[in-house]
N, C-alpha and C positions, 0 to 999 in steps of 0.2 A: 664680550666673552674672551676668556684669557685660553690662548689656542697653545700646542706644544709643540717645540722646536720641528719636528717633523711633519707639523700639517700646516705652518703657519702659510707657506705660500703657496698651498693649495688652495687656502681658504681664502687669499686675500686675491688670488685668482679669482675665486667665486664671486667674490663682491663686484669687481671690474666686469661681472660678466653685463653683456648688453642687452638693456633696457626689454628687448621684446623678447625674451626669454621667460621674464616675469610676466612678459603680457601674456605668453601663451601660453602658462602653467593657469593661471587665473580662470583664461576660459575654459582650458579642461575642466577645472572646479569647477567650474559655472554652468558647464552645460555637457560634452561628453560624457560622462559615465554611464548616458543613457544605452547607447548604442544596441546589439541586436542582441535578440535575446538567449540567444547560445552563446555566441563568444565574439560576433567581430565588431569592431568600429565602426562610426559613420564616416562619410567622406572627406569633416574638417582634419587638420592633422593636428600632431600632438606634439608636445614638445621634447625638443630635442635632448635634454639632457636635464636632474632633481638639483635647484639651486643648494647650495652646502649651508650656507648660514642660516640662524634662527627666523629669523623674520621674512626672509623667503621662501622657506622651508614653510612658515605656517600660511602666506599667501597662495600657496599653490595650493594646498590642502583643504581651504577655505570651504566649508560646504552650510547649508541650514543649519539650526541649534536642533532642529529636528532629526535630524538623521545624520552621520557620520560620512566622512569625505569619501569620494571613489573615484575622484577624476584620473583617468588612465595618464602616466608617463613612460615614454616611449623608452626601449633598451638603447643602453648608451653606445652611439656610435661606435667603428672598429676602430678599434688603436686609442679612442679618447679613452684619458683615466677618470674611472668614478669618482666623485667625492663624498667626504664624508668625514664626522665631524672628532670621532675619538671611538676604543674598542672599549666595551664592557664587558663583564662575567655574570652569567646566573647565579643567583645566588643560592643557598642550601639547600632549599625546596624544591629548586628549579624556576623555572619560567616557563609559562604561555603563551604562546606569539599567535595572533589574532589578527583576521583580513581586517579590523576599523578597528580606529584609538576609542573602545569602550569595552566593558566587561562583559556586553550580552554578545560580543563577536565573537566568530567562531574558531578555530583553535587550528591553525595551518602546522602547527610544530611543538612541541614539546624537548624546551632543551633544560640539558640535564646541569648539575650541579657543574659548575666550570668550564661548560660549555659559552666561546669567544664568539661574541657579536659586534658588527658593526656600525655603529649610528651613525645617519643621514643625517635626521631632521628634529623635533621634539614639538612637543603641543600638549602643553599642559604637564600634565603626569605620565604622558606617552612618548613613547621613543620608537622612530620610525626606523627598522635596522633590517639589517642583510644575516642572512645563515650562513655559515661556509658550504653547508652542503643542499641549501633551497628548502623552499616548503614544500609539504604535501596538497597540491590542487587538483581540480577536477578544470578540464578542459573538453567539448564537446569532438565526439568522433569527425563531424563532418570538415573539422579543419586538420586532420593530423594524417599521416602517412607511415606507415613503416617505414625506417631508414636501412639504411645496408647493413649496420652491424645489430645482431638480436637483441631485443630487451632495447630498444632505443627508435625514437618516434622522431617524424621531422613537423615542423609547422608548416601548413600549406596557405593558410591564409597572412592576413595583413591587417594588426591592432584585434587578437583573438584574445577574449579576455580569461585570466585564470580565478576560479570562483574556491571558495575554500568546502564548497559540497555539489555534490553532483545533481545542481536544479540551479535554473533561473531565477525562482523564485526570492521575493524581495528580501526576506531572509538569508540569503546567499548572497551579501555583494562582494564584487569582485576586489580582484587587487588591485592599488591604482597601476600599476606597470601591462604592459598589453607584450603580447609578443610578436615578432614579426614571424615573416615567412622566411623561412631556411631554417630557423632552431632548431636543436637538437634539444630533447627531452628524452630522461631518462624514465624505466617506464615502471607503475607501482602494480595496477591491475586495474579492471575495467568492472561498470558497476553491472551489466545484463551480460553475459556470457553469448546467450540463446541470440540476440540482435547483431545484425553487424557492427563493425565498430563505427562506421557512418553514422549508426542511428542512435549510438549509444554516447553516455560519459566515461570519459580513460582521467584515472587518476593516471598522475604525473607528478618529476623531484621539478620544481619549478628551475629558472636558469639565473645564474647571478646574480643580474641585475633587478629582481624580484624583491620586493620589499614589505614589510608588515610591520603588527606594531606587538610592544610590549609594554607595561606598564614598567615606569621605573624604579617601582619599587622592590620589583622583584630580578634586577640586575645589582652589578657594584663596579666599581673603578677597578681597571686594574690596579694591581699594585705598584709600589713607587720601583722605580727601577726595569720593570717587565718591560721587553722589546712588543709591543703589539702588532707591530707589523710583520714581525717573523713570526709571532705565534698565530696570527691570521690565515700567512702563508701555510703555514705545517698542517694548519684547519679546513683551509678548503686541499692540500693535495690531498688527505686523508679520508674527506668528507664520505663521498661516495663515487666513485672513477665510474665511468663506460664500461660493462662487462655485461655478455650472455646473460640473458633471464629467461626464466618462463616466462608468455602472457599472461601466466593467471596472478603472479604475484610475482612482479620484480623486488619488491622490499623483501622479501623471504631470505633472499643470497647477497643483497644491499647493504646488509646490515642495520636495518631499522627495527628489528626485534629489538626485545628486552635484552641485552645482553647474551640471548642465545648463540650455543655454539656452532661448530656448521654442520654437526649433526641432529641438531631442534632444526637449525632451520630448512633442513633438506625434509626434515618429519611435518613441518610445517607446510610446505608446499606441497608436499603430497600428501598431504592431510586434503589440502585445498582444491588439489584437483579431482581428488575421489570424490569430495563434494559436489565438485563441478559437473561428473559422470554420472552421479546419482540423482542429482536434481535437473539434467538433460534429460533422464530415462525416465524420473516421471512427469516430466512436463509431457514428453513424447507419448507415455501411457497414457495421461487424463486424456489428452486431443486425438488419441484413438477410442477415445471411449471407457477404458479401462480405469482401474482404480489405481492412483497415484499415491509413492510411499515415499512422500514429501518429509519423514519421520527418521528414514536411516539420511538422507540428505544433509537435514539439518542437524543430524550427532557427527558427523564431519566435520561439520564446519565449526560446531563445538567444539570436537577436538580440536583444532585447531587454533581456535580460542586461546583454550585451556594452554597449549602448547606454547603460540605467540607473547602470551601475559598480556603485554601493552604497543604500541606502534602503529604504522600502518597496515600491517598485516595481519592484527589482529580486530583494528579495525574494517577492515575488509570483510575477514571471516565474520565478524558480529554481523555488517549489513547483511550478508547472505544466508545467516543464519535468522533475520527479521521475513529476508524475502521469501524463506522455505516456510515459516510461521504465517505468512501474508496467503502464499500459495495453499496452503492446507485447510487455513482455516475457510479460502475463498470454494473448495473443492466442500466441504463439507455444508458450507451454506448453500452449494449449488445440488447437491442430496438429499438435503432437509426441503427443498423447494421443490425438487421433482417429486419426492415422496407425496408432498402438500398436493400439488397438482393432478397426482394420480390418486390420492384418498379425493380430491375432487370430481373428477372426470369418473369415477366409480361412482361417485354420491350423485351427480351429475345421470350417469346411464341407468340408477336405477331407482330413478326420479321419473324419467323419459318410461320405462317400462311401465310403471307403477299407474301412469298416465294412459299408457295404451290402454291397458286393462279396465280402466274406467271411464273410455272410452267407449269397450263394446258390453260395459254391466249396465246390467239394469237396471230403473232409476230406484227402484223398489228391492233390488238386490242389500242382503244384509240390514234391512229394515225392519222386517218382522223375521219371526217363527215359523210362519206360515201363511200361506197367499190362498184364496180362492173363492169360488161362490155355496154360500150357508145353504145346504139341504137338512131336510127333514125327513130320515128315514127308519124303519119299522123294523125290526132285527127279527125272527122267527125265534121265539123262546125266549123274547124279553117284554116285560109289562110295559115298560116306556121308551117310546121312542129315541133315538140317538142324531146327533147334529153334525152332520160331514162338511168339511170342508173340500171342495174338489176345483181341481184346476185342470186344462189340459186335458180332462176328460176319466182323470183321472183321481181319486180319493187322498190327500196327501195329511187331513189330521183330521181325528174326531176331538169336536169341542166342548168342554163342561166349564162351566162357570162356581165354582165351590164357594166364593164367596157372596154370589146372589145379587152382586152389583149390576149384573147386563140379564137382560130375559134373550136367551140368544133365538128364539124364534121371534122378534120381532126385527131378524136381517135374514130373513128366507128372501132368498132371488137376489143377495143381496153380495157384493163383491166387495169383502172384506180382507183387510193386513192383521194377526192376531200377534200378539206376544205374551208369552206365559211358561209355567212349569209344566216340563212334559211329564205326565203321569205312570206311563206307559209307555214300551217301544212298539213299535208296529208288529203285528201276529201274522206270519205267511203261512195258512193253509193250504190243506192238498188241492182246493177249489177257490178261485177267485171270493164265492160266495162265502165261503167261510173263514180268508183272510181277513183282516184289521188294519185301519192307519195306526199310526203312534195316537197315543192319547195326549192334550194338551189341556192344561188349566188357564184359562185364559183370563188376564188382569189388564190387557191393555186389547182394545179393537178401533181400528181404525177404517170406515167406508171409500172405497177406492171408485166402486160408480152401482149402479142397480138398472133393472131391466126396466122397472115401471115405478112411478113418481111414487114418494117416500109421503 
């Protein structure tokens, strides 16, 4: 490879480097990238510094045809200079920069039209490069610490790995670079508000020596003549300096909006935190019991959407405009499910009544028309005799048969169920003897027992 006056003995540096440098990028590829599942490394170590040339560059990287490289390399010592191979430009579309050299990796930066990178390494159609101002990663809370100056994080652990989304999951891998303890991280916002920062993921502008990839089709050469190394410099003093932020969004006042001015982006962050007050108050509602208005929450964070356009800040706002959508929709299935439970427990108690009840009826209750035992009695002022039925001692229906199917004197003394058309209602006269039961037609008789054999 034909190198240029100003990196040539940089790179011929690289080559002379000693032999167990490439041994110990190899095993990182080989086996570290497992490490734990938030962010730190195991206890082999990592190597000390990303060899510059192609063919060490891609032995370090080395990973299965299945899965894309993740082997961690450690930040380059103090005072050692990086190496690295030549600057490119995005080109007019822009660029992608992705935690793995493939296209389903997930998207740590978006740099814009002429925006200056600098290549490490290459592999294939992929070029393994530096931002001037870092990527946007998720590192987990339990390694990080407030530093002294606002809006700026320190690393408290040793090989914490930085993921380009805020999960472990295998869809998340890491960058191969780890960070140590002491960095300084500049800070973007965190994904749970409501959790300590312990328990939660803190986006972060990754540190220098951070590296990802891009495909090289969508860079170019500088041009003939261009100083790279001073446009490099002018790239990273510009990128994004140390200054006050809020927690809820340091990219808001970072400058990683759309081009917003620093009145979008002061509208933005207070967009974000009235989000952030609105969707505390009804998390705090629902777990008192009350009804949560997960609805004005998530039109904040819309606005602010709307406001951010594109960045990390508007990506921000969308996660927590997903998490108010998550939150509502889980409140409402938790409604729908108590309602179910209580149209149950109601179907349920008056199941259990229903039961009592038919517990103390009698077995013959709602069976017939009429219950008792068949008399034959003589009415004063009538030619034919008439046919009572009496229960309890008392007369409850007189029986006629109008269709001629049953001869009802052949059930005298005889303890009968009748069901039929009632003819008549019962007559209450001034004397017991000259009141009436109801009249019934009887079409159905059933014998329930008799005083003397049938």
């Amino acid at each position: 490879m034909k190198l240029s006056a100003p990196q040539s003995t940089t790179a011929r540096a690289a080559v002379r480097a000693p032999s167990q440098c490439l041994l110990a990028a190899v095993l990182c590829a080989a086996g570290l990238s497992s490490g734990l599942a938030h962010g730190q490394s195991g206890s082999l170590p990592t190597p000390a510094s990303t060899p510059a040339n192609n063919n060490t560059a891609g032995a370090a990287t080395q990973a299965p045809a299945t899965a894309p490289a993740t082997a961690p390399a450690a930040a380059p010592k103090q005072g050692e200079t990086p190496k690295f191979l030549r600057y490119v430009r995005a080109k007019a579309e822009g660029a992608k920069i992705r935690n793995i050299y493939d296209a389903q990796g997930l998207v740590v930066l978006e740099a814009k039209e002429g925006d200056v990178l600098a290549v490490y390494g290459e592999r294939g159609e992929w070029l393994e490069v530096e931002a001037p101002g870092g990527f946007s990663v998720w590192v987990f809370g339990e390694y990080l610490a407030p530093a002294a100056e606002a809006g700026t994080l320190q690393v408290t652990g040793e090989g914490v790995l930085m993921r380009p989304s805020p999960s472990s999951a295998t869809d998340s891998l890491p960058l191969r670079q780890r960070l140590g303890r002491g960095e300084r991280l500049r800070l973007i916002g965190r994904r749970d508000l409501s959790k300590p920062m312990a328990e939660d993921w803190v986006n972060v502008w990754s540190p220098p020596h951070a590296r990802a990839w891009v495909a090289s089709a969508q860079v170019e050469a500088l041009a003939a003549g261009v100083d790279g190394a001073k446009l490099w410099a002018a790239a990273v003093a510009t990128a994004r300096p140390m200054v006050s932020t809020p927690i809820v969004d340091a990219s808001a006042k970072a400058g990683a909006g759309a081009g917003a001015g620093a009145n979008d982006q002061r509208a933005v962050a207070a967009a974000i935190e009235e989000g952030e007050r609105l969707l505390s108050a009804a998390r705090a509602a629902e777990q008192s019991g009350g009804a949560p208005d997960y609805a004005s929450a998530k039109a904040a964070f819309e606005k602010a959407v709307g406001l951010a356009g594109t960045g990390p800040s508007a990506e921000l706002a969308q996660q927590r405009v997903k998490l108010c959508s998550t939150y509502e929709e889980a409140w409402k299935l938790t409604q729908d499910l108590r309602a179910h439970e209580a149209a149950q427990a109601d179907a349920l108690r008056r199941r259990e009544e229903a039961l009592r009840k038919a517990e103390n009826r009698n077995v013959f209750d709602g069976r017939f028309d009429a219950r008792g035992w068949v008399e034959r009695v003589v009415v004063k002022g009538e030619q034919q005799p008439i046919y009572l039925l009496r229960f309890g001692g008392a007369a409850s229906a007189e029986l006629v048969c109008t269709s001629g199917r049953l001869r009802l004197e052949d059930f005298l003394d005889v303890e009968v169920g009748v069901s039929g058309r009632e003819l008549r209602a019962a007559i209450v006269g001034p004397t017991a003897a000259l009141s009436r039961p109801r009249e019934i037609d009887v079409t159905r008789l059933e014998v329930i027992s008799a005083r003397r054999p049938r």
